[in-house]
C-alpha positions as CSV (number, residue, x, y, z in Angstrom):
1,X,177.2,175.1,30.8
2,X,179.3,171.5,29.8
3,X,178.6,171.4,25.9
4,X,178.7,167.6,26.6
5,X,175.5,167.6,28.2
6,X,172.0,168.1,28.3
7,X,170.3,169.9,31.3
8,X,166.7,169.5,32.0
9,X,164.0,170.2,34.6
10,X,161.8,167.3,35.1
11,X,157.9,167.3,36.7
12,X,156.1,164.7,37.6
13,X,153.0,164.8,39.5
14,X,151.1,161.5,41.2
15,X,147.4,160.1,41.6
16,X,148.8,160.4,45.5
17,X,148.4,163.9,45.3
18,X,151.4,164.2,47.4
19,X,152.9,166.9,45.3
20,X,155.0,168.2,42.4
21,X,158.2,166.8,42.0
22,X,161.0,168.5,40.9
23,X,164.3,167.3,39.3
24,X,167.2,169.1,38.1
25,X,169.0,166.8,36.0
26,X,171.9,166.3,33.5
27,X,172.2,163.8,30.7
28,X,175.9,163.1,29.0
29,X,175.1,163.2,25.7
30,X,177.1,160.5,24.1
31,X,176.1,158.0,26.6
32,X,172.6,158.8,28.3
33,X,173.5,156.3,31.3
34,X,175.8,159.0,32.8
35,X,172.9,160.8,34.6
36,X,173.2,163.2,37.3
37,X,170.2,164.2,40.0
38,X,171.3,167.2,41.1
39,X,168.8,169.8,42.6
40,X,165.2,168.3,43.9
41,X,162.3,169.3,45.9
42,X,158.9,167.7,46.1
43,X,156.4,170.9,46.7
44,X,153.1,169.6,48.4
45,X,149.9,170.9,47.1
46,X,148.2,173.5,49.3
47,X,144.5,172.5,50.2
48,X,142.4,174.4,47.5
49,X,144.7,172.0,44.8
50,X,144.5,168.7,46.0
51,X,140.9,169.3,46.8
52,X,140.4,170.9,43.2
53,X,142.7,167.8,41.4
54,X,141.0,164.9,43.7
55,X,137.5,166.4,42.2
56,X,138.3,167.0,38.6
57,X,137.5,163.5,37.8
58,X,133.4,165.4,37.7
59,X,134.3,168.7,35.6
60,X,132.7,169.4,32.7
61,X,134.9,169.4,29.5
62,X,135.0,173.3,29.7
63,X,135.9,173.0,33.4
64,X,138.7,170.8,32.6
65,X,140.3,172.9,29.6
66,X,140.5,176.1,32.4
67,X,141.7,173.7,34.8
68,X,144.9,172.7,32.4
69,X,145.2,176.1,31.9
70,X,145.4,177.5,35.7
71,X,147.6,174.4,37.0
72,X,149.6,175.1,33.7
73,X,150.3,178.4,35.5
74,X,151.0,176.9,38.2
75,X,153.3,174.5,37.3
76,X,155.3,177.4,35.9
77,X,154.9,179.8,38.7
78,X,157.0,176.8,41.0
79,X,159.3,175.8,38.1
80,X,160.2,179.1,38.4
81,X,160.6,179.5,42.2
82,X,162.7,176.0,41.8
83,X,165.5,177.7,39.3
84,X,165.6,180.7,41.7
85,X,165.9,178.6,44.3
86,X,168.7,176.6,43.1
87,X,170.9,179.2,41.4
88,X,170.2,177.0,38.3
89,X,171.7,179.4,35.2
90,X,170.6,177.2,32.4
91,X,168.2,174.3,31.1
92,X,167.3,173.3,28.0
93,X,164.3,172.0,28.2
94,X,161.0,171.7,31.0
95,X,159.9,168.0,30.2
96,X,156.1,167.8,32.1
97,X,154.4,164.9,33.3
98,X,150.8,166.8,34.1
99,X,148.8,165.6,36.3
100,X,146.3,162.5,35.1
101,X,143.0,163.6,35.5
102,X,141.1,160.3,33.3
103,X,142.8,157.9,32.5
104,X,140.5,154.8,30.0
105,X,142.2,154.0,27.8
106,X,140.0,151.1,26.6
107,X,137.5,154.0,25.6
108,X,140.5,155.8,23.8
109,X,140.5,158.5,27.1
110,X,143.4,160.1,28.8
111,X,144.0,163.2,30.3
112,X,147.2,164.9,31.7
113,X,146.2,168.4,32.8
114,X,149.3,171.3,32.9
115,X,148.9,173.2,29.4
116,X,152.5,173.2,27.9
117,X,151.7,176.3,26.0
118,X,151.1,178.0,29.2
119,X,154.3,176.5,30.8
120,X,156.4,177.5,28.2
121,X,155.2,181.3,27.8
122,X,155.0,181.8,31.7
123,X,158.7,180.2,32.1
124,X,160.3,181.5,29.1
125,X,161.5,177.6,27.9
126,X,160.8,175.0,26.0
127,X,158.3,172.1,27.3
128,X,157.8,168.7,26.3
129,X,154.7,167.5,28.1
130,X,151.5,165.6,27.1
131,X,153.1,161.9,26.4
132,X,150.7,159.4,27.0
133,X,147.6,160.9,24.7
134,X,149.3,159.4,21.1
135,X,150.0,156.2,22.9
136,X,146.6,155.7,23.4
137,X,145.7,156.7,19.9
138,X,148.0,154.3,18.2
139,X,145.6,152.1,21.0
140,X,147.9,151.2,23.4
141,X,147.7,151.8,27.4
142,X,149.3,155.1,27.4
143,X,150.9,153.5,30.2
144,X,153.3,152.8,31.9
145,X,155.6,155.6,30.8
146,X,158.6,154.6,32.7
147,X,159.8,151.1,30.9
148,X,161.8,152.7,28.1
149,X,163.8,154.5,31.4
150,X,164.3,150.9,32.7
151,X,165.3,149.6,30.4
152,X,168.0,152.2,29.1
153,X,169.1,153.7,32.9
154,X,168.6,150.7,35.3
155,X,169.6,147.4,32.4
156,X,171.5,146.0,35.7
157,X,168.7,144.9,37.2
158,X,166.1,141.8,36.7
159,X,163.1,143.8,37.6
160,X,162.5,147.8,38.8
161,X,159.9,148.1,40.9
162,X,158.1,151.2,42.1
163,X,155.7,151.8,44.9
164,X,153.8,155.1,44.8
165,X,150.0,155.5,44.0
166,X,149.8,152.3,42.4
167,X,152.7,149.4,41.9
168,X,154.1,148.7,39.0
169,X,157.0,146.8,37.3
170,X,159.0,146.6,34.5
171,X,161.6,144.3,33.4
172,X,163.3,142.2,30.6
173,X,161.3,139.3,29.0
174,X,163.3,137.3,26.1
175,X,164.7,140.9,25.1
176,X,161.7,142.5,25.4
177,X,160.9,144.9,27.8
178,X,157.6,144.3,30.0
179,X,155.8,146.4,32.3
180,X,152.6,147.2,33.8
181,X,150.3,148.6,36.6
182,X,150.1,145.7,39.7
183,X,147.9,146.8,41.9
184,X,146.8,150.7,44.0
185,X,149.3,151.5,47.2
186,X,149.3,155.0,48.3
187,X,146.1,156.3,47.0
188,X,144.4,153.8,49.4
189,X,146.9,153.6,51.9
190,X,147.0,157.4,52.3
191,X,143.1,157.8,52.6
192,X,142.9,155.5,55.4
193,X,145.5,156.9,57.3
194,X,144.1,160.0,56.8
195,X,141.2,159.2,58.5
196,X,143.3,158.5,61.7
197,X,144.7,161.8,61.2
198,X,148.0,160.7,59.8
199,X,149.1,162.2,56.3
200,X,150.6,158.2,55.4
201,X,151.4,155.0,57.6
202,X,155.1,155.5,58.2
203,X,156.8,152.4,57.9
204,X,153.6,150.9,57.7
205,X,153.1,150.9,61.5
206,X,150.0,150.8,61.6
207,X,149.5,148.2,59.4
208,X,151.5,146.1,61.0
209,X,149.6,146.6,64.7
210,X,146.1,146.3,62.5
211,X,144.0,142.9,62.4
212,X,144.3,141.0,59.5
213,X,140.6,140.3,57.6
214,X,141.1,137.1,55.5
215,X,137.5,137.4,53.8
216,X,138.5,141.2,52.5
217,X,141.3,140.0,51.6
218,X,140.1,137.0,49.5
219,X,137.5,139.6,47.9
220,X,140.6,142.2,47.1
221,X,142.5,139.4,45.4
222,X,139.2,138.2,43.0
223,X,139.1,141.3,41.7
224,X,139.1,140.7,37.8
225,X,141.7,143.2,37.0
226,X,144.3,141.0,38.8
227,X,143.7,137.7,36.3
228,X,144.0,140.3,32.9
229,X,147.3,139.5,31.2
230,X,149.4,142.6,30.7
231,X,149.4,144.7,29.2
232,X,147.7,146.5,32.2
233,X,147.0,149.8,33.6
234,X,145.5,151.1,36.5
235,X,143.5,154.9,37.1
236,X,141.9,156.5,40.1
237,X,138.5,155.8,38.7
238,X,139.4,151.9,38.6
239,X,140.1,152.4,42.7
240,X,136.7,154.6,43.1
241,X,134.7,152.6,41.4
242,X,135.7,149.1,42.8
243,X,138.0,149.2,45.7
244,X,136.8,152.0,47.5
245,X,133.5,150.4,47.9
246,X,134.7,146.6,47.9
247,X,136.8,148.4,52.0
248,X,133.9,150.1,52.9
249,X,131.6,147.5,52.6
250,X,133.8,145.3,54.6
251,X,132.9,147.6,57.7
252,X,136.2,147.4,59.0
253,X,138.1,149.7,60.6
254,X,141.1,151.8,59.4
255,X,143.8,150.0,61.0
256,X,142.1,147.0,60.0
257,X,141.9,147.8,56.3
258,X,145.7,149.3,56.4
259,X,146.8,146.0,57.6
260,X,144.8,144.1,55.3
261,X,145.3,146.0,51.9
262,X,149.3,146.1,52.5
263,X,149.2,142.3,52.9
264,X,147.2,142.3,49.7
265,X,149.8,144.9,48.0
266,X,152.3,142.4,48.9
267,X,150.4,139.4,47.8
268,X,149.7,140.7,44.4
269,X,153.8,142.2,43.7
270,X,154.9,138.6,44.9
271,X,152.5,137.1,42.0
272,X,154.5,138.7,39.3
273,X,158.4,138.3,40.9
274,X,160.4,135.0,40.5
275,X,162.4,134.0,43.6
276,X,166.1,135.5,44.0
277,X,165.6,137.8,41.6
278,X,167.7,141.7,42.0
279,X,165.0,144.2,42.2
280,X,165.2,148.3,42.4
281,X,162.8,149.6,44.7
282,X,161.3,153.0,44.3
283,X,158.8,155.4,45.3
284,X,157.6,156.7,48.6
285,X,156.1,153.2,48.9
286,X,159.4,152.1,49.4
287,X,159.3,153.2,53.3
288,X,156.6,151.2,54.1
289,X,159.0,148.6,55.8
290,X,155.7,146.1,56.5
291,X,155.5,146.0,53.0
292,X,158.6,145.3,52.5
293,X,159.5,142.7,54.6
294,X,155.7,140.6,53.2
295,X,156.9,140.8,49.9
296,X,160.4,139.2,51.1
297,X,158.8,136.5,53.1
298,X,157.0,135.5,49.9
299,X,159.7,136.0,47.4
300,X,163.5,135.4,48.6
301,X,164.6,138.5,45.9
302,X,167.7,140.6,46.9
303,X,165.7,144.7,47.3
304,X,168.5,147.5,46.1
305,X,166.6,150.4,47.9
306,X,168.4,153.5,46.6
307,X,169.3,156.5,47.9
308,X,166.6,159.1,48.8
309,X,166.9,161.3,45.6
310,X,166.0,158.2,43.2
311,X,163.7,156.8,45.5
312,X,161.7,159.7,45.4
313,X,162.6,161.4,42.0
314,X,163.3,158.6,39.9
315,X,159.9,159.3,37.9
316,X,160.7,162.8,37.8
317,X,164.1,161.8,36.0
318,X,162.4,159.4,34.1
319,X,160.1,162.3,32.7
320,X,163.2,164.5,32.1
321,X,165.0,161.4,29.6
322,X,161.5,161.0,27.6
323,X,161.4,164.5,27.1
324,X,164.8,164.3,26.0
325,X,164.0,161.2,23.8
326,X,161.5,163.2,22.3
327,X,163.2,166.3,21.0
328,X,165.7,163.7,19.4
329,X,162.8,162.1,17.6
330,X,163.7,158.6,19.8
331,X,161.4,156.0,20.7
332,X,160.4,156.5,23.8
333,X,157.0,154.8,24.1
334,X,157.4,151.0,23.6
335,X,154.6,148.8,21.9
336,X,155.6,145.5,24.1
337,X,154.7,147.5,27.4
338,X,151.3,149.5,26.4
339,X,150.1,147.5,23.5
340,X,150.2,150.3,21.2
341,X,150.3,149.5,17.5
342,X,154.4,150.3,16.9
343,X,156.7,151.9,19.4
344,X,157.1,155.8,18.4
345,X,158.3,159.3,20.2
346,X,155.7,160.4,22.2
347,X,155.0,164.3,23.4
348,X,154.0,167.7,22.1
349,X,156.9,170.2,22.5
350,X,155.8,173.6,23.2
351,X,158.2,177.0,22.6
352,X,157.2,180.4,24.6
353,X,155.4,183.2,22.3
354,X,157.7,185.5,21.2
């Protein structure tokens, strides 16, 4: 292995329940903006998971602990697989998002499930998981993570936008970096295609062939949530709670709602981007050309969509550098984007049992 760099396997797991993602990356260490994606995969939950993950939001707090425990194990069992798979010799580190299971921080909550402990003794490495629980003791958000990545990685743009369960954006303000939760995409956008029989809206086709419902809408867009200055964030329980039955009460169709809750995702990311503006666009949200092309016709901003591997593993190598971060003792949580008390090093870093 180059002794001038750092190799890491990064997780990172979404309220989508689309799957794990997996990253092989490498870090230079003199000058962490040389990055390298080399190896990914995204493996998709089998049934028994995402039914088991989508429910856990009810578990009792016994429930919950075995549940980090087994999908610990599992996380290990396919990081695993993924360094067979890839011929990959050598890491020096696992660096785990989990997967959030609560997430209120208001009441001082959050919950990443994936036991490091587990991870490391079943894989054999070290693992640097668990990074948003001292965020939200120090009070802040606990999200988003992803800022400090921006900010150090992707400094050549005004504003790095990604689309995946929910929006969010981050960007430069007077030399401090902002970011924050917009507004949900795929975990809505997904259910209702679902229920056409569809596992997404690709390219946001049906969407775009949907009727547009101007009093849903309006109703989407009062939502108090969208008038709260940041900083922001946004769980599943916020979208069970108040948008799930805000769409059903409309008594609209799928297609209907798909057309009308992707003009509203555009609506709401156009509210927080200035005109001609140079914004990186990730996430699998990032295929949803309808989107896409609203959010253009309501901000003139020039879109730098990426190539596949950052588009879909950019949070997974995002993961990777605050694990890194983290076992240098850097700051990798910033007080300006969750509203934490100071900016600190956030994770708990786990070695296998000897």
């Amino acid at each position: 292995m180059d002794n001038n760099t750092i190799s890491i396997l990064g997780l990172m797991s979404g309220t989508s329940l689309d799957g794990i993602d997996f990253a092989h990356v490498t870090f230079e260490k003199q000058n962490y903006q040389n990055f390298e994606i080399h190896s990914v995969e995204t493996i998709p939950y089998p049934s028994h998971w995402k039914e088991m993950l989508s429910n856990a939001i009810h578990f009792s707090q016994v429930e919950l602990q075995l549940l980090s425990v087994n999908y610990g194990a599992y996380l290990a069992e396919n990081s695993n697989a993924f360094l067979t798979k890839f011929q990959i010799q050598h890491i020096d580190f696992i660096a785990s998002h989990g997967h959030t299971i609560l997430h209120q921080p208001e009441k001082g909550i959050t919950l990443q499930i994936g036991d490091g402990q587990t991870i490391a003794n079943k894989t054999r490495q070290k693992i640097v998981c668990d990074f948003r629980s001292q965020d939200v003791a120090l009070g802040g958000q606990g999200a988003p993570l992803v800022p400090i990545g921006d900010e150090l990685l992707f400094s050549g743009f005004d504003y790095c936008l990604n689309l995946g369960g929910f929006a969010n954006i981050s960007f430069n303000n007077q030399g401090k970096r902002m970011a924050f939760d917009i507004c949900p995409v795929n975990v809505v956008l997904n259910f209702y295609a679902q229920q056409l029989g569809f596992e997404y809206d690709a390219e946001g086709s049906i969407a775009a062939s949907g009727t547009f419902d101007e009093s849903l809408f309006n109703a989407l867009n009062t939502l108090e949530f969208y008038a709260k200055n940041p900083p922001k964030s946004l769980g599943i329980e916020w979208v069970q709670s108040l948008i799930f039955p805000l769409l059903k009460k409309s008594n609209a169709p799928p297609e209907t709602i798909l057309r009308t809750f992707s003009d509203h995702i555009a609506w709401q990311i156009s509210q927080t981007i200035a005109d001609g503006k140079k914004i990186l666009c990730t996430g699998g949200g990032t295929y949803n050309s309808y989107i896409v092309e609203r959010i253009q016709f309501l901000k003139k901003c020039e879109f730098i969509i990426p190539d596949k591997k950052l588009i879909e593993f950019k949070e997974a190598l995002i993961f990777a550098f605050l694990g890194l971060l983290r076992v240098d003792n850097q700051i990798n949580c910033l007080s300006s984007v969750t509203g934490a008390r100071k900016n600190h090093s956030s994770g708990v870093i786990f070695y296998p049992n000897q």
